[in-house]
VEXDREN-2710 file (C-alpha; in Angstrom, 1 decimal):
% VEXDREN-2710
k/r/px/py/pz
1/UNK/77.7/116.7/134.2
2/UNK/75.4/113.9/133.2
3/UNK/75.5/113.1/129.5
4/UNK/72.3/113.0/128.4
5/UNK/71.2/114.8/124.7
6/UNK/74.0/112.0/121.7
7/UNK/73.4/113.7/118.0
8/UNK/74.0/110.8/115.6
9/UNK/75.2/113.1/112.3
10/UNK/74.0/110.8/109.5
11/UNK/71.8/107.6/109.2
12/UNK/72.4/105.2/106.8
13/UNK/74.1/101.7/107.6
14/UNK/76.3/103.5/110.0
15/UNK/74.1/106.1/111.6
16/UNK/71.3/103.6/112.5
17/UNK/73.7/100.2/113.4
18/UNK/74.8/103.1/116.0
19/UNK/71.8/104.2/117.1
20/UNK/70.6/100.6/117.6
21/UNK/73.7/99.8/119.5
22/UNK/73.4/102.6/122.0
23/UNK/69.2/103.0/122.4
24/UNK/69.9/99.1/123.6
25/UNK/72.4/100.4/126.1
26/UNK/70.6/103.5/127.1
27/UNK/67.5/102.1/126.9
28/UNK/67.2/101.7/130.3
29/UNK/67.7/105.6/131.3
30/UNK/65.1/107.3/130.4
31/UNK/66.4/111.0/130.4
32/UNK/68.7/110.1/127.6
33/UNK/67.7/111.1/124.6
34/UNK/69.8/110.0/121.1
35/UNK/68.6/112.1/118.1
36/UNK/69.9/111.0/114.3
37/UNK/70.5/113.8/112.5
38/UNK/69.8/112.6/108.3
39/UNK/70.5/115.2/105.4
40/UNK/68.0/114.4/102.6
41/UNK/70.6/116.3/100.4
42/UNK/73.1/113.5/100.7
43/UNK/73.0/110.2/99.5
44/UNK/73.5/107.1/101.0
45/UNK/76.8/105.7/99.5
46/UNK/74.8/102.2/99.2
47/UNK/77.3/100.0/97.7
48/UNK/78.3/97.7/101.0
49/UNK/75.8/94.9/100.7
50/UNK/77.6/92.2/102.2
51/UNK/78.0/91.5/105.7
52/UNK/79.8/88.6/108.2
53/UNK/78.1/86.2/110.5
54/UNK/78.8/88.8/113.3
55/UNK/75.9/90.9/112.4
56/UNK/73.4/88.3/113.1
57/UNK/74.4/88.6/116.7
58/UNK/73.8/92.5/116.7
59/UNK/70.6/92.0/114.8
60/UNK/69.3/89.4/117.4
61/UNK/70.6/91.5/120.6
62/UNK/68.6/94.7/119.0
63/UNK/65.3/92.4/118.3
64/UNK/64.9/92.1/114.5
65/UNK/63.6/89.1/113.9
66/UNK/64.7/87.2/110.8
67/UNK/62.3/86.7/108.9
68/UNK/61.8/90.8/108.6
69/UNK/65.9/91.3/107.5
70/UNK/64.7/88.5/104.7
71/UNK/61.1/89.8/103.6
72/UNK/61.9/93.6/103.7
73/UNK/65.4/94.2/102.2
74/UNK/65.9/91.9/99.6
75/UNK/68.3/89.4/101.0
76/UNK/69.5/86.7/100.4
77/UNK/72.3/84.3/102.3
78/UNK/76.1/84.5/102.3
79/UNK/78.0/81.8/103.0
80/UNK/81.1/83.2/102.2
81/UNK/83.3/84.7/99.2
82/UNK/84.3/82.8/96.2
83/UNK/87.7/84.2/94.9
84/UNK/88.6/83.6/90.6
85/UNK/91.5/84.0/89.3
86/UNK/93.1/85.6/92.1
87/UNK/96.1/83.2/91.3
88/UNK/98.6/82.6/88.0
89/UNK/96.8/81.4/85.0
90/UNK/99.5/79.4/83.6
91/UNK/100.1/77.9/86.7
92/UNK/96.4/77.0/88.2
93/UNK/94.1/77.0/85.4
94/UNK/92.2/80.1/83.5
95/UNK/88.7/79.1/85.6
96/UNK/90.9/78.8/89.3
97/UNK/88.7/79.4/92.2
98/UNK/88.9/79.2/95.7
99/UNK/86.4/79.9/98.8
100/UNK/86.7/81.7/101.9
101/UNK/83.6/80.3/103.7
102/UNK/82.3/81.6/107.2
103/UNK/81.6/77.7/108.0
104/UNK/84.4/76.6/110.7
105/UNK/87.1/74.8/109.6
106/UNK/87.6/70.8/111.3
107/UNK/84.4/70.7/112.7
108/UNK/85.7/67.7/114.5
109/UNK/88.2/69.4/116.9
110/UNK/91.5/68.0/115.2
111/UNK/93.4/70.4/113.2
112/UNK/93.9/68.3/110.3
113/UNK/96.1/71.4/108.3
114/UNK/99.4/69.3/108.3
115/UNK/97.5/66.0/106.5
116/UNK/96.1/68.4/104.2
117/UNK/99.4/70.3/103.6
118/UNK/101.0/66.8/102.6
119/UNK/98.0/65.4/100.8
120/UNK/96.6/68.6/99.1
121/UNK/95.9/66.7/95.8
122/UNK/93.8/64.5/97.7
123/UNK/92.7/66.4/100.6
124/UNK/92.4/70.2/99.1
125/UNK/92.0/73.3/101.7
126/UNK/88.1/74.0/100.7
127/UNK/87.8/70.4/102.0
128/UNK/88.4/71.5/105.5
129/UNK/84.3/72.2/106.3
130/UNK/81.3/71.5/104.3
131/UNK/80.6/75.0/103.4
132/UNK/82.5/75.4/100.4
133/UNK/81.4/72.9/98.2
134/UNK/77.2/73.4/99.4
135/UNK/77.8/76.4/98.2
136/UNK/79.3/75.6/94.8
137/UNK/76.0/73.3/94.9
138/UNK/73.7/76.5/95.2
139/UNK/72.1/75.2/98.2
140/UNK/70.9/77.1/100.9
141/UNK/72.9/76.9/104.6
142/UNK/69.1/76.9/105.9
143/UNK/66.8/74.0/106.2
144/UNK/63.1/74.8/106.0
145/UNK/63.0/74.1/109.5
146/UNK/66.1/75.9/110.4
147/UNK/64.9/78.3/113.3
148/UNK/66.2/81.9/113.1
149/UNK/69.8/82.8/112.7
150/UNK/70.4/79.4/112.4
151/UNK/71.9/76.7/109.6
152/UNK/73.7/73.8/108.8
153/UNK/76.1/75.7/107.2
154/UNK/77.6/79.5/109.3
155/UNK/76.2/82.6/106.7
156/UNK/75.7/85.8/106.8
157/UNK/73.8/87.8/104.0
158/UNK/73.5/90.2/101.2
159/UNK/70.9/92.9/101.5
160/UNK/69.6/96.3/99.6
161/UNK/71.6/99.0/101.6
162/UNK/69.0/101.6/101.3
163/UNK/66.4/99.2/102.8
164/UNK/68.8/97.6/105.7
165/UNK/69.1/101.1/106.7
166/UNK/65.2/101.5/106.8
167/UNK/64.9/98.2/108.8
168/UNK/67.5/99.5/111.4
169/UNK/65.8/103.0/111.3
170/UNK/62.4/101.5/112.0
171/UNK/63.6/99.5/115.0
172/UNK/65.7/102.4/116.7
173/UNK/62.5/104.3/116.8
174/UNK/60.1/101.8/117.6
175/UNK/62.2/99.9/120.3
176/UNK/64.6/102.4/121.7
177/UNK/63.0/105.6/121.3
178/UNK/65.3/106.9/119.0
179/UNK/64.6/110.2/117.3
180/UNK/64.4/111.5/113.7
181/UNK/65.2/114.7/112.3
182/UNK/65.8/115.9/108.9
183/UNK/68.1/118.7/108.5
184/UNK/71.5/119.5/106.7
185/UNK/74.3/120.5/108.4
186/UNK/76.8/122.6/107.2
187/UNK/79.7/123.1/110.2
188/UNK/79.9/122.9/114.0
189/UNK/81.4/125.5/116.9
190/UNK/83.5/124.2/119.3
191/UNK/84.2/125.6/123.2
192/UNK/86.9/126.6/124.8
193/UNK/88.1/123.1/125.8
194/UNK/88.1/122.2/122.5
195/UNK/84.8/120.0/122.4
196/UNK/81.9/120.3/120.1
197/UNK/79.6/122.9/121.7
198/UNK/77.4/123.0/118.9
199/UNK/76.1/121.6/115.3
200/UNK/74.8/124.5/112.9
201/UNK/72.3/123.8/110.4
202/UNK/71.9/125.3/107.0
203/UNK/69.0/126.9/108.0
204/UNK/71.0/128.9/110.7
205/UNK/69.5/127.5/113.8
206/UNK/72.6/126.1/116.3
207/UNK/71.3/123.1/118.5
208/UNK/73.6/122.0/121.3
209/UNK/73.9/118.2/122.7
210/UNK/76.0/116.7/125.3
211/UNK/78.3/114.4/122.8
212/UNK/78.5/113.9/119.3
213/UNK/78.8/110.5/116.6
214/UNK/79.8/111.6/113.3
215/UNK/78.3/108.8/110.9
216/UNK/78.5/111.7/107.5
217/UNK/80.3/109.6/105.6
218/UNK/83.6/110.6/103.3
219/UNK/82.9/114.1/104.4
220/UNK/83.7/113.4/108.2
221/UNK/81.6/117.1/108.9
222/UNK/82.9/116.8/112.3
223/UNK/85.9/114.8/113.0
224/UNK/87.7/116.2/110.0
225/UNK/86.2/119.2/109.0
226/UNK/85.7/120.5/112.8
227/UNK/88.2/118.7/115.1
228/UNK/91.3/118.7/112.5
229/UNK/92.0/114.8/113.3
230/UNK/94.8/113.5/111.5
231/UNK/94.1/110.6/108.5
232/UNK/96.4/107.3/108.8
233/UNK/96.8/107.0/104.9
234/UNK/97.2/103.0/104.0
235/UNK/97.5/103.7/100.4
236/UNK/100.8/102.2/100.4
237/UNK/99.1/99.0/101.3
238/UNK/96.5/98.8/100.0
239/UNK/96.9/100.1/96.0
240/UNK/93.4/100.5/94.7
241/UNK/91.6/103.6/95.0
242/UNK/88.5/103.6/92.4
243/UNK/85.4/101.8/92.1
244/UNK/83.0/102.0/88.9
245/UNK/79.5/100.7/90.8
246/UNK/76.2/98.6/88.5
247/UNK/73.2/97.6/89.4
248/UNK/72.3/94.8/87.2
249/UNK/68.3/92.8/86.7
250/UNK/68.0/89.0/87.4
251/UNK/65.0/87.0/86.0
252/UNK/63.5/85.4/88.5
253/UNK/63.7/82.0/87.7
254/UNK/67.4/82.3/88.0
255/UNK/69.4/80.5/90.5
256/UNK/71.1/82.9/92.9
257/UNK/74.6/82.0/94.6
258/UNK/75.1/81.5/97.8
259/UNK/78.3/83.5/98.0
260/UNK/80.2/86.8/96.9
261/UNK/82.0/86.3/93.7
262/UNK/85.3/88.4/93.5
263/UNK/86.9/87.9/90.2
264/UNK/90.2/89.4/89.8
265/UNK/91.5/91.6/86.7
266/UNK/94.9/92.8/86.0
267/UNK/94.5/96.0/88.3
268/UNK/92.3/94.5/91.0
269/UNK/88.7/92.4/91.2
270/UNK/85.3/93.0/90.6
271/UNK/83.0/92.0/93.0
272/UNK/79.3/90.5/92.0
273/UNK/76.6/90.3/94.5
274/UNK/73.0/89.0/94.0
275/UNK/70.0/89.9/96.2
276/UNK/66.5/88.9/95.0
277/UNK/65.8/91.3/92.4
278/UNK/69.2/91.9/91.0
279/UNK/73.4/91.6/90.9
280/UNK/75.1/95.0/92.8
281/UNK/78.7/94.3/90.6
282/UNK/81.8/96.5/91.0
283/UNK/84.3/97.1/89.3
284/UNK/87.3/98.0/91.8
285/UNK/91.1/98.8/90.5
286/UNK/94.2/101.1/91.4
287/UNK/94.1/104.1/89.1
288/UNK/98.0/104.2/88.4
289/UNK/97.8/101.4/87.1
290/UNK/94.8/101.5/84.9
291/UNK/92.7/104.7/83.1
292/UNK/89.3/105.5/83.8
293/UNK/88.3/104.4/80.1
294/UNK/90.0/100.8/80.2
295/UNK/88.4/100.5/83.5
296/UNK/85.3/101.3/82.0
297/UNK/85.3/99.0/79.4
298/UNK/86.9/96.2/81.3
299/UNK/83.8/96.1/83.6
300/UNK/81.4/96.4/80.6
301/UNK/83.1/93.2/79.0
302/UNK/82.4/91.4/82.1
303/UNK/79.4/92.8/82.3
304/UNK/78.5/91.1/78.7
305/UNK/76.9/95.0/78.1
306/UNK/78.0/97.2/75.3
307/UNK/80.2/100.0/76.0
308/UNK/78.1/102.6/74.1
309/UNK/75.8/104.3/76.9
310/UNK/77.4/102.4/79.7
311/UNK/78.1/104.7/82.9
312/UNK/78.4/103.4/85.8
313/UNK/78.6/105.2/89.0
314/UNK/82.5/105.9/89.9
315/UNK/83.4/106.1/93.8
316/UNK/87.0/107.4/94.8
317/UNK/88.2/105.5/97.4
318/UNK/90.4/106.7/100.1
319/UNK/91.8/104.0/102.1
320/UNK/93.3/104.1/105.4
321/UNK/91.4/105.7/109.0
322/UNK/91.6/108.2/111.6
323/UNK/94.2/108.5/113.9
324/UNK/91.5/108.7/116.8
325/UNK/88.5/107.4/116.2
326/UNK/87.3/109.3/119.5
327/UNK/88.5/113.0/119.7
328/UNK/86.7/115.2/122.9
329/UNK/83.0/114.7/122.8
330/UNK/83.1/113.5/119.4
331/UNK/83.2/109.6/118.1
332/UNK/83.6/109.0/114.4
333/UNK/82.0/105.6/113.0
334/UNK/81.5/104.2/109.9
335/UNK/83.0/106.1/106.5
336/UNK/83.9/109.2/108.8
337/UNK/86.4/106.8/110.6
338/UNK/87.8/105.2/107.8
339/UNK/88.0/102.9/104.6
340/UNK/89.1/99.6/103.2
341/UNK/88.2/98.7/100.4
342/UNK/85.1/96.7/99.7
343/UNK/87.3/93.1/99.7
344/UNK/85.5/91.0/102.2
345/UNK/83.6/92.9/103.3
346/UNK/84.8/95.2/106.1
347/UNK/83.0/98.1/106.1
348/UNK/79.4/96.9/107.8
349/UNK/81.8/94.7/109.9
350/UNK/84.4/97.4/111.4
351/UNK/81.0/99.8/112.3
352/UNK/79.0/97.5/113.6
353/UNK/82.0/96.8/115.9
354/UNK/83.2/100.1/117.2
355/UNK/79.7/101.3/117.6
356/UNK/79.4/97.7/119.7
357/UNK/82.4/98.9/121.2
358/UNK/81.5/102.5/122.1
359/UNK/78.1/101.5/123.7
360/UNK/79.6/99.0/125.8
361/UNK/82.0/101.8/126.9
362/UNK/79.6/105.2/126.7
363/UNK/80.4/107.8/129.1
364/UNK/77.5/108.4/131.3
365/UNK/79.4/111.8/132.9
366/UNK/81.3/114.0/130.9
367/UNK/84.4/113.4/133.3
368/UNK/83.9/109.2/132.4
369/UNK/86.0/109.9/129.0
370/UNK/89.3/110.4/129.8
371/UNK/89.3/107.5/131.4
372/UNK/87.1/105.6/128.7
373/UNK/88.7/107.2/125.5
374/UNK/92.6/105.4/124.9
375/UNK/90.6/101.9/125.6
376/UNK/88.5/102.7/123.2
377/UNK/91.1/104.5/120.3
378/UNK/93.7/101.7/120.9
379/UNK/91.2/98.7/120.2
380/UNK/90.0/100.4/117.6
381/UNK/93.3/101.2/115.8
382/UNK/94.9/97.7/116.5
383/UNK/91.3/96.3/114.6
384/UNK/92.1/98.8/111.7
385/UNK/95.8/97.9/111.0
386/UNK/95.1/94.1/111.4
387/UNK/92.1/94.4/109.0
388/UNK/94.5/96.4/106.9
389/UNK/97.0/93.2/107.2
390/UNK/94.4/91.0/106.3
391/UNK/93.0/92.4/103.3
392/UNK/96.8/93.5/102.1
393/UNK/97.4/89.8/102.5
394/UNK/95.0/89.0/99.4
395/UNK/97.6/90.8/97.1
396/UNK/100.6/90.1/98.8
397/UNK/100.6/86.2/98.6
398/UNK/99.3/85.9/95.0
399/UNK/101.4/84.5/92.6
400/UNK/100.1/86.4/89.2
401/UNK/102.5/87.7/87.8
402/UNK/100.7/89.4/84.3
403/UNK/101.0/93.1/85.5
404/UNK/102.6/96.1/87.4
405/UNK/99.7/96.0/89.6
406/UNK/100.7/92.1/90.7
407/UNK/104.5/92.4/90.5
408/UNK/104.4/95.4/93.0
409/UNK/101.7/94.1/95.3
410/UNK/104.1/91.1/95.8
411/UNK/107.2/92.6/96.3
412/UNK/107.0/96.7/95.6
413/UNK/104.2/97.5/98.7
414/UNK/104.8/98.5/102.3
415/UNK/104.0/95.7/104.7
416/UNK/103.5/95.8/108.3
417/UNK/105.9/94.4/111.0
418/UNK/103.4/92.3/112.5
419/UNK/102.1/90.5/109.0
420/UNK/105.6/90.0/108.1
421/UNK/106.5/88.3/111.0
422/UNK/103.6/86.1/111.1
423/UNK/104.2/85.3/107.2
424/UNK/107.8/84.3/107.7
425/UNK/106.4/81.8/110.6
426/UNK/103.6/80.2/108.5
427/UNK/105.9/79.6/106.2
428/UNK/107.8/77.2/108.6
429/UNK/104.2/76.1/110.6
430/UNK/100.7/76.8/109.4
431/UNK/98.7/79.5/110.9
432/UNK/97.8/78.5/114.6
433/UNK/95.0/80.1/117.3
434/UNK/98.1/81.4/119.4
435/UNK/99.6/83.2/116.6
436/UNK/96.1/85.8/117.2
437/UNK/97.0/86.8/121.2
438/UNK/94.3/89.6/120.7
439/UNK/90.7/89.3/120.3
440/UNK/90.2/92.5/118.8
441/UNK/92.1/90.3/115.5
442/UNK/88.2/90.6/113.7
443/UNK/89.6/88.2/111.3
444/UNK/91.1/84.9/112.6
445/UNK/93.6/81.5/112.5
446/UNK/90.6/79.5/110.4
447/UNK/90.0/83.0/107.9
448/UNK/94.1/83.0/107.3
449/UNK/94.2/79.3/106.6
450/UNK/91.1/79.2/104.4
451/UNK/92.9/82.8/102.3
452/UNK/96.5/81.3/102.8
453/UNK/95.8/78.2/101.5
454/UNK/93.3/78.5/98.8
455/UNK/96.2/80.8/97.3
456/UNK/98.5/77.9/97.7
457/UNK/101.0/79.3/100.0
458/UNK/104.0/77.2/100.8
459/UNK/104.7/76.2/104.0
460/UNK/107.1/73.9/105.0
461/UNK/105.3/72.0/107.6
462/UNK/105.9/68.7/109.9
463/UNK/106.1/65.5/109.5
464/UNK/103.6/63.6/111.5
465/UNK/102.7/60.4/113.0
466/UNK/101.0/57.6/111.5
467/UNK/98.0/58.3/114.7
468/UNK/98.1/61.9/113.2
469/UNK/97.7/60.7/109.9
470/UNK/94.7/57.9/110.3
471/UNK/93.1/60.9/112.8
472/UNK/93.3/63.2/110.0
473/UNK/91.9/61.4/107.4
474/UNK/88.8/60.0/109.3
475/UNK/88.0/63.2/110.0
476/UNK/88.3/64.6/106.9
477/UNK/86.0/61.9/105.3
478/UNK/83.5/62.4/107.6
479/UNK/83.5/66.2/106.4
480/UNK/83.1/64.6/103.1
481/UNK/80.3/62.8/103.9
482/UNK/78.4/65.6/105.8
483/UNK/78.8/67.5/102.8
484/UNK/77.4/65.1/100.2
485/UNK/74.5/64.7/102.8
486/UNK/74.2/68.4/103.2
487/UNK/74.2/68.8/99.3
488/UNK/71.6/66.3/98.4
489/UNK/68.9/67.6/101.2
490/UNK/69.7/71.4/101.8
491/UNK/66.8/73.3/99.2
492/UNK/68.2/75.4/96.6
493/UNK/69.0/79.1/97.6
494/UNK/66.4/80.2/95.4
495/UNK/63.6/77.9/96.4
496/UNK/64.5/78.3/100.6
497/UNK/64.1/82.2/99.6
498/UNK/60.7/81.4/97.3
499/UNK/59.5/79.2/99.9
500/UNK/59.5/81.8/103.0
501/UNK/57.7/84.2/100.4
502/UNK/55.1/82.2/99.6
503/UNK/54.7/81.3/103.3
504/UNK/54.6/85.1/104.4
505/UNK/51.8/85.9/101.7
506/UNK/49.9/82.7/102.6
507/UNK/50.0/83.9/106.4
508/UNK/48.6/87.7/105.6
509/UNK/46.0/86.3/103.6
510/UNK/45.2/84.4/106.9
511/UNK/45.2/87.2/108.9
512/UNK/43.3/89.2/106.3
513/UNK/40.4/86.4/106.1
END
């Protein structure tokens, strides 16, 4: 049997990056037909505003133009994520920071990692590509001229959640056809194979479709409730488990950064991102190791607010995934599959790659998913436990030292074979592109040396010749140069954002002339 009628049970980020993904696939066919099935009863969760620089190839492959992601959902440009005081205060400084920029490292071919190792007073890590310190500068990684989805500097963005959704929404109906409905559902019958044979709504009314993606969120209405499928819990990982969420005003004169700020506390970090209009700020932490009130008034402190009236919006976190993502007729994507928490960003970037995924492999016929299913639950299960490993590493590496929370992410967590081994090589040799055989690793050998490294992990190293050495440090002054370059002509963030405003209303009142 042909598969023709997909439900997508939720919209949202999720629910419309997977209707995008498979309307361009499907596109093409028209007797399919992909409905997205949106409770106004639920809320979106709204709270993953930043992205990667992978999602500006979706977003170009589905045909959003950038200037409508910039204009319509209040975004602004990420070049990457500034981490404070993830490191020992007596050791590095009360104000330490490092970056984890998205701009590739040695942009002149040489990997220049043992010269820096050897010379890191001179040469630090966050030297390695220009992005770092252009950011630090407040400068945009766009030049006026800079065409679309392109910059000096690699970026991705930060955007309104509610609004991203809308954008994607819009375009699934517009250019693929998609449809809408409203309608809450409450449970789903399966047949006698086991498969979702149909959703039922609150109002009574069953409606049948050929195969079903479950994009509800932390409920997972069909792939937990329905189908039973087991949950991989990471919790021994990954320890925090709560997030206390603020929306906070900007004026709008000031300056906005470049970058995510994650600031580190004694039971976690609170991250701090600015889109045009304001700062979404959260305040994540492990709840053994800190009560609901501390945490409370921990993030008003940062906040500079007074705690009397201060109630921010508290998320319980439940980290780890399913053991299949694809079960029968069903695919789970987005929240339903799983969760890390929000620490660089994972949750657009892990949907946004199994929905990718599932399109690319979308059974046609009912009898095309046995054979399409294991490619598609082992890729996405090796991507989960190596995000896992990569957000874990964060923790594991630090050298604070100040609290339980510290002490046992150092030495008291669980951590997987595969990060252990490659942990016990870098500290003999540096992180290298063969050490990442798979290509399904979603972060990479320049993301671990940029992390590894602005932590200050030790690793032993090489020595190397005097041809290495002068090779090196050309290179690496040439970066230099690029950056001071890049830092006196880029525009401010700010006025790059100002400037396309001010070109969009002069071009309406144009039109409207």
């Amino acid at each position: 049997m042909k598969i023709l009628k997909i439900a997508i049970i939720g919209g949202g980020t999720a629910g419309w990056l997977a209707a995008n993904h498979l309307g361009r696939e499907m596109h093409a066919d028209p007797a399919v037909q992909i409905t997205v099935i949106e409770s106004d009863e639920v809320p979106i969760i709204g709270v993953g505003e930043g992205t990667v620089p992978a999602i500006k190839g979706s977003l170009r492959k589905f045909g959003i133009s950038e200037a409508e992601l910039l204009l319509h959902c209040e975004t602004t440009f990420k070049a990457g994520i500034k981490f404070q005081n993830w490191l020992d205060e007596a050791v590095h400084g009360p104000d330490h920071f490092y970056y984890h920029p998205f701009a590739s490292a040695y942009p002149g071919g040489l990997d220049a990692s043992p010269f820096c190792l050897q010379n890191s007073a001179h040469f630090p890590f966050s030297d390695v590509s220009v992005a770092a310190r252009v950011a630090e500068a407040m400068r945009s990684p766009k030049q006026i001229a800079s065409g679309p989805y392109e910059g000096e500097v690699d970026y991705a963005y930060h955007v309104n959640a509610h609004q991203f959704a809308g954008l994607l929404a819009r375009n699934a109906q517009q250019r693929f056809g998609v449809t809408h409905r409203v309608a809450t559902i409450t449970g789903a019958e399966r047949d006698a194979e086991g498969n979702i044979a149909c959703l039922v709504l609150k109002s009574g009314e069953r409606e049948a479709y050929d195969f079903y993606i479950d994009c509800s969120g932390f409920a997972s209405l069909l792939t937990h409730r329905t189908l039973k499928v087991p949950f991989v819990d990471k919790s021994n990982q990954i320890l925090t488990d709560t997030a206390l969420v603020q929306q906070v005003p900007t004026a709008h004169e000031a300056e906005i950064p470049p970058y995510t700020l994650a600031t580190a506390h004694r039971a976690g970090w609170i991250w701090d991102i600015p889109v045009t209009e304001r700062r979404g700020t959260g305040f994540v932490y492990a709840s053994q190791y800190m009560q609901e009130d501390e945490a409370v008034a921990a993030f008003a402190r940062y906040l500079g607010r007074p705690l009397e009236g201060f109630a921010p919006r508290k998320i319980a976190m439940k980290i780890g995934y399913r053991q299949q993502a694809w079960t029968h007729n069903c695919v789970a994507l987005g929240l339903a599959q799983g969760f890390v928490e929000p620490l660089e960003a994972t949750s657009i970037l892990l949907t946004d790659f199994a929905a990718g995924l599932l399109a690319r492999n979308f059974p046609r016929w009912r009898g095309d998913a046995e054979r399409l299913r294991p490619h598609v639950n082992q890729v996405l299960g090796y991507a989960w436990e190596r995000i896992i490993d990569f957000v874990q590493m964060h923790y594991h590496v630090s050298d604070r030292n100040d609290s339980a929370f510290w002490r046992d992410n150092r030495f008291g967590t669980h951590v997987s074979e595969l990060l252990r081994e490659r942990l016990d090589k870098w500290r003999i040799y540096h992180p290298q592109q063969t050490d990442f055989s798979s290509r399904f690793d979603l972060f990479g050998v320049e993301n671990y040396l940029y992390v590894l490294y602005g932590m200050r992990f030790a690793t032993r190293g090489f020595p190397i010749s005097e041809f290495e050495r002068s090779d090196s440090h050309q290179q690496l002054e040439r970066i230099r140069a690029q950056t001071a370059r890049l830092v006196a002509q880029l525009p401010s963030h700010r006025d790059w954002l100002n400037g396309l405003r001010e070109a969009a209303r002069a071009q309406q009142i144009g039109a409207a002339a």
